[in-house]
N, C-alpha and C positions, 0 to 999 in steps of 0.2 A: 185250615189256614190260620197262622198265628194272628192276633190282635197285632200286630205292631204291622204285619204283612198287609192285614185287611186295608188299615188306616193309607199306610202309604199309596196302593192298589187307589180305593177311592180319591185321596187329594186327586191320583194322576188322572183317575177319569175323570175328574171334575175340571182340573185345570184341563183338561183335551177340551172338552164340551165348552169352556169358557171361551179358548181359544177358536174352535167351530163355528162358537157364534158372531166372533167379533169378525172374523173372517166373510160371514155371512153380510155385517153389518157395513165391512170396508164396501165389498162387492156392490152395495147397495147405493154407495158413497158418502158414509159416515165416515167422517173424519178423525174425528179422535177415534175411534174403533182401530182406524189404519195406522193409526199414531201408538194407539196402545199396541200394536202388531209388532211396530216398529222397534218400539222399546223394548221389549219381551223379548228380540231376538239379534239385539243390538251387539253384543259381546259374540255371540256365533259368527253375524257380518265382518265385526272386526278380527277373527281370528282366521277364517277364511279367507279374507282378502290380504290379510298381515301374511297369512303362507303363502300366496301366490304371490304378490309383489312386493316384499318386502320392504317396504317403502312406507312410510307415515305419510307420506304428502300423497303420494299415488292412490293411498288404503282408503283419505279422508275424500279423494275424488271418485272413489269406484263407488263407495257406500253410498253419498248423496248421489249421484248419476244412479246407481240402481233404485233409491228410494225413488226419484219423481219418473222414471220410466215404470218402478208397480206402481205408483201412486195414479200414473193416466192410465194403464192399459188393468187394473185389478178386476175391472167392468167384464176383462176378457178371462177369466178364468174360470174354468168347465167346472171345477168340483174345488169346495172347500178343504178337504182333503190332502190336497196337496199344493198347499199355501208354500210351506217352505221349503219343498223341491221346486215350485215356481218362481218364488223369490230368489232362492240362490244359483239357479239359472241367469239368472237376468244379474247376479252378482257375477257371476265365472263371465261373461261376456262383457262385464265393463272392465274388468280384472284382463280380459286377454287384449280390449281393444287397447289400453293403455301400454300393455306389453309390447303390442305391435308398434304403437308410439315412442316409444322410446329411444329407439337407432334412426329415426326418422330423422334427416336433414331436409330442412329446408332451406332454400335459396336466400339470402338476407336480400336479396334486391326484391323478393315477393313480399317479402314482409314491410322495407320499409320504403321501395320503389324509389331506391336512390339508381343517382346515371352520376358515375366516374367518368372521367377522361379518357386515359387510356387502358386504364386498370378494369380488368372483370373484376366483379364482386366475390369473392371465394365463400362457397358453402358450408355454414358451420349448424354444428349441431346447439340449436338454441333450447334444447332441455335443461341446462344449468342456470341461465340466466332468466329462464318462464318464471325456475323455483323462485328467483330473488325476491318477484315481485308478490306487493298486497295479495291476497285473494280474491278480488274485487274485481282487480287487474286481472290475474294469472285466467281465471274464469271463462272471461269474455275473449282476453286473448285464446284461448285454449279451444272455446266452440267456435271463435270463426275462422281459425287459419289451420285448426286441427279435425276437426268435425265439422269443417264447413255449412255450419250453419247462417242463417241471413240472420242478418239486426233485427229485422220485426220476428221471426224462431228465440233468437237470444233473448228479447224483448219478453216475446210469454213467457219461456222456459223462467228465468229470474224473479219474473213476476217485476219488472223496471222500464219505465220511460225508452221509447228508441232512442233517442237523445242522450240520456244516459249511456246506453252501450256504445255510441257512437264517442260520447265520451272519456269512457275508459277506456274505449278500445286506442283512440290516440294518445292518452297521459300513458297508458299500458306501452305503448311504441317508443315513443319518448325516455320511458325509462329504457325502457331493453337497450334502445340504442346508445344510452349512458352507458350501462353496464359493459354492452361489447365494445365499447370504447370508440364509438363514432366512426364505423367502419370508414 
C-alpha cells in the first residue's frame, strides 16, 4: 500500500472510531457529543432534504423536526453503527410528512372560527401565507393545526412557556388573517 493510501486509510478509521464514540456518547445523553453528530453531518441533511423538497423553508423545517425527534428518541438506537441510516430515516419521514402537507387545505373557519351570515367560508390553501409569517409564528402555527399537537406538546417541544405558545399561536392568527385579507 502506498504512504499516501496508508495515511488517508488511517485519518478514515480514525475519524469512524471518533465518530463510534460520539455516537456512543449521544446514546448515553451527551450533548455536545449529539451536537458534534449534528454538525459533522449537517451538509448531507441539507442536501438530502434540499432533493426531496426543494424548498429552503420546508429543508430548514425537516432538519430541525429531525434533529429534536434523534435528539429524544437516540436512547433508542440498537447499534452505533448505523447512526446515519437512523438519522436520515427520521430525515426522509419529516421530508415526506411535509410533502403530504403541502396540498393540504384547510378550512379558514377551523383556523380562525369565524361565522358569516350568509356566506360559507370558502377553503383556501393556507401554505403561502403560513410562509409569510415570523418563524416563531409559522412554528406553533404549523404544530397545532398541522400536527396537531396540544400547547403543553408545543410548550416542551420549544422548550417555552404555555403562555407563550398560546401566544403566538393567536398574534400568528391574527397575522394570517391580515394576509388573507379578512376573509
Amino acid at each position: 500500500m502506498e504512504i499516501g493510501n496508508l495515511i488517508e486509510f488511517n485519518i478514515f478509521k480514525n475519524r469512524k472510531k471518533k465518530i463510534k464514540s460520539k455516537v456512543n456518547l449521544a446514546m448515553e445523553g451527551d450533548k455536545e457529543a449529539f451536537i458534534f453528530l449534528i454538525e459533522e453531518n449537517m451538509d448531507f441533511f441539507y442536501r438530502v432534504s434540499k432533493r426531496i423538497l426543494q424548498n429552503e423553508y420546508d429543508v430548514e423545517d425537516a432538519v430541525q423536526n429531525m434533529i429534536i425527534k434523534a435528539y429524544e428518541n437516540i436512547v433508542n438506537l440498537r447499534n452505533e453503527e448505523y447512526f446515519k441510516t437512523w438519522i436520515t430515516r427520521i430525515l426522509i419521514n419529516e421530508c415526506n410528512k411535509i410533502l403530504n402537507k403541502r396540498n393540504k387545505i384547510i378550512p379558514v373557519s377551523e383556523i380562525f372560527a369565524l361565522e358569516t351570515s350568509d356566506e360559507k367560508i370558502s377553503e383556501i390553501d393556507l401554505k403561502e401565507a403560513i410562509k409569510t409569517l415570523n418563524l416563531e409564528f409559522r412554528v406553533v402555527i404549523e404544530l397545532f393545526y398541522f400536527e396537531d399537537l396540544s400547547i403543553n406538546d408545543i410548550s416542551k417541544i420549544l422548550n417555552i412557556p404555555k403562555g407563550t405558545v398560546k401566544s403566538r399561536l393567536s398574534r400568528g392568527k391574527e397575522k394570517l388573517f391580515k394576509i388573507i385579507g379578512g376573509v
